[in-house]
C-alpha positions in Angstrom: 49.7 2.3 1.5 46.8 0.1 0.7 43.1 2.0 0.5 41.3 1.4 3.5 38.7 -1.1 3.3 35.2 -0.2 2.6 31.8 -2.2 3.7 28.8 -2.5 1.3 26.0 -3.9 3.3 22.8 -4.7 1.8 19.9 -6.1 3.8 17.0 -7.3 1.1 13.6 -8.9 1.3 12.0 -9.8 -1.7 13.9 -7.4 -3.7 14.0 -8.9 -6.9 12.7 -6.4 -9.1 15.9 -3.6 -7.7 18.5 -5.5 -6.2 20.4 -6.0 -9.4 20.5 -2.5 -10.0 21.1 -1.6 -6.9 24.4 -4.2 -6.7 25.4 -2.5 -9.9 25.3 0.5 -8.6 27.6 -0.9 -5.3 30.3 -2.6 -7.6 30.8 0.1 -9.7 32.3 2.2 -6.8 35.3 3.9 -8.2 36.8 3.1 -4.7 39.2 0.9 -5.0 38.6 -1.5 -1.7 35.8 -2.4 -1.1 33.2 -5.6 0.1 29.9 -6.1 -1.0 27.2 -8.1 1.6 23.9 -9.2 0.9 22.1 -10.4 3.4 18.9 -12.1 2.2 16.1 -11.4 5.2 14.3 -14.8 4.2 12.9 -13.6 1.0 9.8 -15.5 -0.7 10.6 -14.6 -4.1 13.8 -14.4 -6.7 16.0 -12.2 -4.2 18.3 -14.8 -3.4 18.9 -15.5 -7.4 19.3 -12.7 -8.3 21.9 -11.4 -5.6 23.5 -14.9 -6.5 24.4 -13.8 -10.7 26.8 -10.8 -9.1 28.6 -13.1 -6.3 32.6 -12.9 -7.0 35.1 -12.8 -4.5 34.4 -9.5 -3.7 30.7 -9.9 -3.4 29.3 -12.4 -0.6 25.6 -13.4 0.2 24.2 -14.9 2.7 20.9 -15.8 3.5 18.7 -16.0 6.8 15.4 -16.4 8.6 13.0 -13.2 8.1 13.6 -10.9 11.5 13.7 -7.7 9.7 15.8 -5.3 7.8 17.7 -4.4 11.3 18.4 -8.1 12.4 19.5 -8.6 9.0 21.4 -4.8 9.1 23.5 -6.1 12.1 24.0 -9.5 10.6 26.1 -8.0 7.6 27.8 -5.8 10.1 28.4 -9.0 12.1 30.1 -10.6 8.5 32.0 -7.3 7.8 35.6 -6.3 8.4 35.5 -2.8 6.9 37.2 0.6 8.0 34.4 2.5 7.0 30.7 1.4 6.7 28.4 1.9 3.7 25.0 1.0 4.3 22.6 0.5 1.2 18.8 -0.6 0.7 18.5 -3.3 -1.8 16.2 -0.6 -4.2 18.4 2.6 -3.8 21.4 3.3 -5.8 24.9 5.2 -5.5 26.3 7.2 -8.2 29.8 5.6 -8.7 31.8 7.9 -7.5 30.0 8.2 -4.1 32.3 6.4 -1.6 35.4 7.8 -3.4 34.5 11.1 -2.5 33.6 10.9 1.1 36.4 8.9 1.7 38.7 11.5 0.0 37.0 14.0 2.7 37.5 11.5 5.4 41.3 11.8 4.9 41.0 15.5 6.0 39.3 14.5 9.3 38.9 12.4 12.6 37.4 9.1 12.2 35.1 10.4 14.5 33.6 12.7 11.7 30.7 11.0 9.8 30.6 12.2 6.3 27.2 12.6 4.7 26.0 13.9 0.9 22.9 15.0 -0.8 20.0 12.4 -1.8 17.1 12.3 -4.1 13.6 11.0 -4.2 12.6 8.8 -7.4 10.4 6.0 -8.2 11.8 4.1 -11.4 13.7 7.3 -13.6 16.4 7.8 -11.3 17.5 10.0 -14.3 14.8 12.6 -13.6 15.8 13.5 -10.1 16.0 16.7 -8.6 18.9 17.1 -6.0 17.0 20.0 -3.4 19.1 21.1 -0.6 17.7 21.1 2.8 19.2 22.9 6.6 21.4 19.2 7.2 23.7 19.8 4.0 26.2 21.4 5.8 29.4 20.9 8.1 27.3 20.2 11.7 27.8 19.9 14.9 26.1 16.8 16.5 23.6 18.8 18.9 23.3 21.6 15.2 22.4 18.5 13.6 19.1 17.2 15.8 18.1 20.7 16.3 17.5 20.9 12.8 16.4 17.9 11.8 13.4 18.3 14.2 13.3 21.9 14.3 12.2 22.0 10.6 11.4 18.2 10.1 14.2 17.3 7.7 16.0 14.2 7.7 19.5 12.3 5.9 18.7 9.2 3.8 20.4 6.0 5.4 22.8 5.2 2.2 24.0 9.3 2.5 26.1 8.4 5.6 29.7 6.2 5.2 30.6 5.4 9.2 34.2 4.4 10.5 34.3 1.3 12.5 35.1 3.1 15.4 32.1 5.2 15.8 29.6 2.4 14.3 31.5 0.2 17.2 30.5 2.8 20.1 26.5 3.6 18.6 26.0 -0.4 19.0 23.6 -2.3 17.3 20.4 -1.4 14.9 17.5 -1.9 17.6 15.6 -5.2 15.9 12.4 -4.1 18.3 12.2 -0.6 16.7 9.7 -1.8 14.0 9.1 2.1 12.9 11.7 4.5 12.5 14.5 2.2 12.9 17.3 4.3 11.0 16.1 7.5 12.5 16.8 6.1 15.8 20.1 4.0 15.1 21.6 7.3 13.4 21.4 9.6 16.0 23.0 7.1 18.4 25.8 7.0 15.5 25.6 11.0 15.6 26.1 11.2 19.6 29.3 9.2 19.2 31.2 11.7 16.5 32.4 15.2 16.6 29.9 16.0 13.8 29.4 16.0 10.7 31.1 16.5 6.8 29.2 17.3 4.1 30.3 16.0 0.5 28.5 18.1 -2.3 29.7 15.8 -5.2 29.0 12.7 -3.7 24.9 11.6 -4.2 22.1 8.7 -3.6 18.7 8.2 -5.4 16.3 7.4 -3.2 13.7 4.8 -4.1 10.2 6.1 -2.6 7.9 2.8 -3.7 6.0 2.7 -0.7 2.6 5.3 0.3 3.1 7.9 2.7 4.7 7.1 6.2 1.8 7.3 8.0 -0.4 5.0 6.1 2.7 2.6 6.7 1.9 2.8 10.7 -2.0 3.2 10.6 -2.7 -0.2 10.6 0.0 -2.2 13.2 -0.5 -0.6 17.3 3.2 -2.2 17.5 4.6 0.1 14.9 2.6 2.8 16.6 4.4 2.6 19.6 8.1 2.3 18.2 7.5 5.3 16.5 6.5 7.2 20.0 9.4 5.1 21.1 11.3 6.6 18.7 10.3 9.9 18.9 10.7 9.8 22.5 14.4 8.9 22.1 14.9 11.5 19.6 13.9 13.8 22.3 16.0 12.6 24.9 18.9 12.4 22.8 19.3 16.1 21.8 18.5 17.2 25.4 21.3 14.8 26.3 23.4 16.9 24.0 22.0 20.1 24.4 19.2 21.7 27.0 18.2 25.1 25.4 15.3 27.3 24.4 16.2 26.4 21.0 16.6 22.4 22.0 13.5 23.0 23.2 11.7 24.9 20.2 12.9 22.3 18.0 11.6 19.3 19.9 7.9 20.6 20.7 8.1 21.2 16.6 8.6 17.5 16.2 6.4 16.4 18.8 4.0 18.8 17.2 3.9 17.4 13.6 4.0 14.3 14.3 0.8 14.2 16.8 -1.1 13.1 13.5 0.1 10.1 14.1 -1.6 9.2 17.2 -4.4 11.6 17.3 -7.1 10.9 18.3 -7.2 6.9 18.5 -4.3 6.9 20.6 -5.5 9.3 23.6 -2.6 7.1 26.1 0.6 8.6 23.7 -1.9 12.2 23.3 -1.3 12.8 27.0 2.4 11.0 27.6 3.4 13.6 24.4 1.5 16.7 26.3 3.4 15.9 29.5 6.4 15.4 27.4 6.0 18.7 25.8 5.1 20.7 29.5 8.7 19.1 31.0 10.3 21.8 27.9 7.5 24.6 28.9 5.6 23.9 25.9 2.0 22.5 25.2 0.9 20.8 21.9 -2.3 21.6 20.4 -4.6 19.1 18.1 -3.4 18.4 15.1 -5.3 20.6 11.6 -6.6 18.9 8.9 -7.1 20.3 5.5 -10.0 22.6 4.6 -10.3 19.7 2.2 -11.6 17.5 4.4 -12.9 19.9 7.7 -16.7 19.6 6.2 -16.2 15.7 6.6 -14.2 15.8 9.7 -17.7 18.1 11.0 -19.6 15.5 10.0 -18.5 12.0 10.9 -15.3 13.2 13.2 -11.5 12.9 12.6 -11.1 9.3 12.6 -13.3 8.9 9.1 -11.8 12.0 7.7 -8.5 11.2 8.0 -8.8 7.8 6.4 -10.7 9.4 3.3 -7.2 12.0 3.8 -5.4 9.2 3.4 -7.0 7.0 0.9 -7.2 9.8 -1.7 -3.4 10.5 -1.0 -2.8 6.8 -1.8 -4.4 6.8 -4.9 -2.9 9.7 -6.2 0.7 8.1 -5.4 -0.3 4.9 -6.8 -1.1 6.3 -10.0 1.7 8.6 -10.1 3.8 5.4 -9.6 2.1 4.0 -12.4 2.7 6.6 -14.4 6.6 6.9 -13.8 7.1 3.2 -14.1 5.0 3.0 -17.6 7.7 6.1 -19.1 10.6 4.1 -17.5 9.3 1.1 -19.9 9.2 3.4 -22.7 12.3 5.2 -22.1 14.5 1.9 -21.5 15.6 1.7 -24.7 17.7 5.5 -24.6 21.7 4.7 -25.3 22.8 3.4 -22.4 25.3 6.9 -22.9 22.5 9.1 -21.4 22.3 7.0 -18.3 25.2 7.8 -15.5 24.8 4.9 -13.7 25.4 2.7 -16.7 28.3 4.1 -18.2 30.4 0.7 -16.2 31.0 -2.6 -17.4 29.0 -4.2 -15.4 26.0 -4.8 -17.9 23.5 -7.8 -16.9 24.9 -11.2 -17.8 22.7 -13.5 -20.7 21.4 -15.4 -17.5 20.5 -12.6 -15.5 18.4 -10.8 -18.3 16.3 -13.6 -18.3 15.9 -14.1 -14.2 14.3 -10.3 -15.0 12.4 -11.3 -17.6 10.6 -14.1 -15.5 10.2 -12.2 -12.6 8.4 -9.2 -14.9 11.0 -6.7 -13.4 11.2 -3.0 -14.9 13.4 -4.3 -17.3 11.1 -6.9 -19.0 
């Protein structure tokens, strides 16, 4: 019988620095059928070229006007015929035997079961990651699943999941207006329509974390300040819809809870809808703390200031751990390409790609 068919989909915006290690990392999947999409999101800079040196017959790119990773999420879909679904940021990466093994699981179950696996954080030396289990590594139930994700604020990285058809079918599209948050959201509509989830030890992602902290990514835009409390609010409604419990209950007032610091206090209107949120459960959310780092300046000119002083020392530190991390990826590139999982395939950059890098001053140059 043939394999069943698996979907790559890859929605990239200005990406030309990782895509073509991230398209390595997608066509050396040990699984033997599979399609590889790149949908280009109207990128400014090389993105289009370089997705263009890996297309084959079993690697298609398309291109489009900029409307965001999810508009350009559900165009791949759109463009897809795959069994099972594999979605893949263009700067993460899958180790090679990733699908293989989830879709080995998926022979043992429903294709209502969504299989998941563990991921890691890096910045450029995928090589030094550290694989930490958290509560949502295990065999779950859908309503298990929610209560601890926001019970003890954990979450699954988008490329961990490979989806049948049939339940990415019944969750319906990515939401293009969800500007914040937009793969916590689509997922648990995904997880309402399985019968849970499968685990898959072997099978792992590295995690590209580029960008400063989540909340300095919202600070700044009202509109992605209120997709995230649309977001959240969702989350909410979601688990009660599965479950209404004291412990359904517990583990939503502790996401309301941490997450007030993103609205608090220059968003008094999503304050108060969050408090009356919270009472509907029999709970009540209290101001968010701040570090004793930062209390004598909160006492002096009030939260607001303090928290942007919170934030701008956190950015600097990240930047220049970033810094760091990508200056010993420059030094280390040179290691046997032996040492390196990932590169242990046949897919080594062509002459013409090597020099797209070296023009665009990529990691590699």
């Amino acid at each position: 019988m043939r394999a069943p068919l698996v979907s790559i989909l890859i929605p990239a915006y200005n990406a030309q620095e990782f895509l073509g290690d991230t398209l390595r990392s997608a066509i050396a999947q040990t699984w033997p059928n599979k399609e590889i999409i790149v949908v280009d999101d109207g990128s400014t800079d090389q993105t289009v070229a370089v997705a263009r040196r890996f297309e084959s017959e079993g690697v298609r790119v398309v291109t489009k006007k900029n409307a965001g990773a999810a508009a350009a999420r559900n165009h791949a879909y759109s463009l897809c015929q795959g069994e099972y679904i594999q979605w893949l940021d263009a700067d993460d990466l899958l180790t090679p035997d990733k699908i293989s093994l989830q879709m080995e699981a998926a022979e043992e179950c429903s294709k209502r079961t969504l299989l998941s696996c563990g991921f890691s954080k890096f910045m450029y030396r995928w090589y030094n990651a550290q694989f930490v289990p958290t509560a949502l590594w295990e065999d779950l139930s859908p309503a298990d699943w929610l209560v601890r994700k926001m019970g003890q604020n954990v979450y699954m990285q988008t490329a961990t999941w490979l989806v049948s058809r049939e339940v990415t079918e019944a969750a319906g599209p990515w939401n293009t207006n969800m500007l914040s948050d937009d793969d916590g959201e689509y997922f648990c509509r995904v997880l309402m329509q399985s019968d849970g989830t499968r685990f898959v030890p072997d099978a792992k992602v590295y995690y590209r974390a580029l960008g400063s902290e989540s909340l300095s990514q919202v600070e700044q835009s009202d509109r992605k300040v209120e997709a995230l409390w649309h977001s959240m609010r969702l989350h909410v409604g979601y688990l009660r819809t599965l479950e209404e419990s004291a412990r359904s209950h517990a583990a939503a007032l502790h996401y309301l809870q941490i997450r007030m610091v993103y609205f608090y206090p220059d968003r008094p209107d999503i304050v108060e809808e969050m408090q009356k949120l919270a009472a509907e459960m029999g709970g009540h959310l209290d101001p968010p703390s701040m570090s004793w780092k930062y209390s004598w300046i909160k006492a002096v000119t009030g939260w607001s200031f303090a928290q942007k002083v919170s934030l701008a020392l956190r950015r600097r530190k990240f930047l220049a751990v970033r810094s760091l991390d990508k200056m010993l990826y420059g030094m280390e590139k040179h290691k046997p390409i032996g040492q390196s999982p990932l590169r242990r395939t046949n897919f080594s950059p062509t002459p013409a790609e090597r020099k797209i890098h070296v023009v665009q001053g990529s990691r590699h140059s």
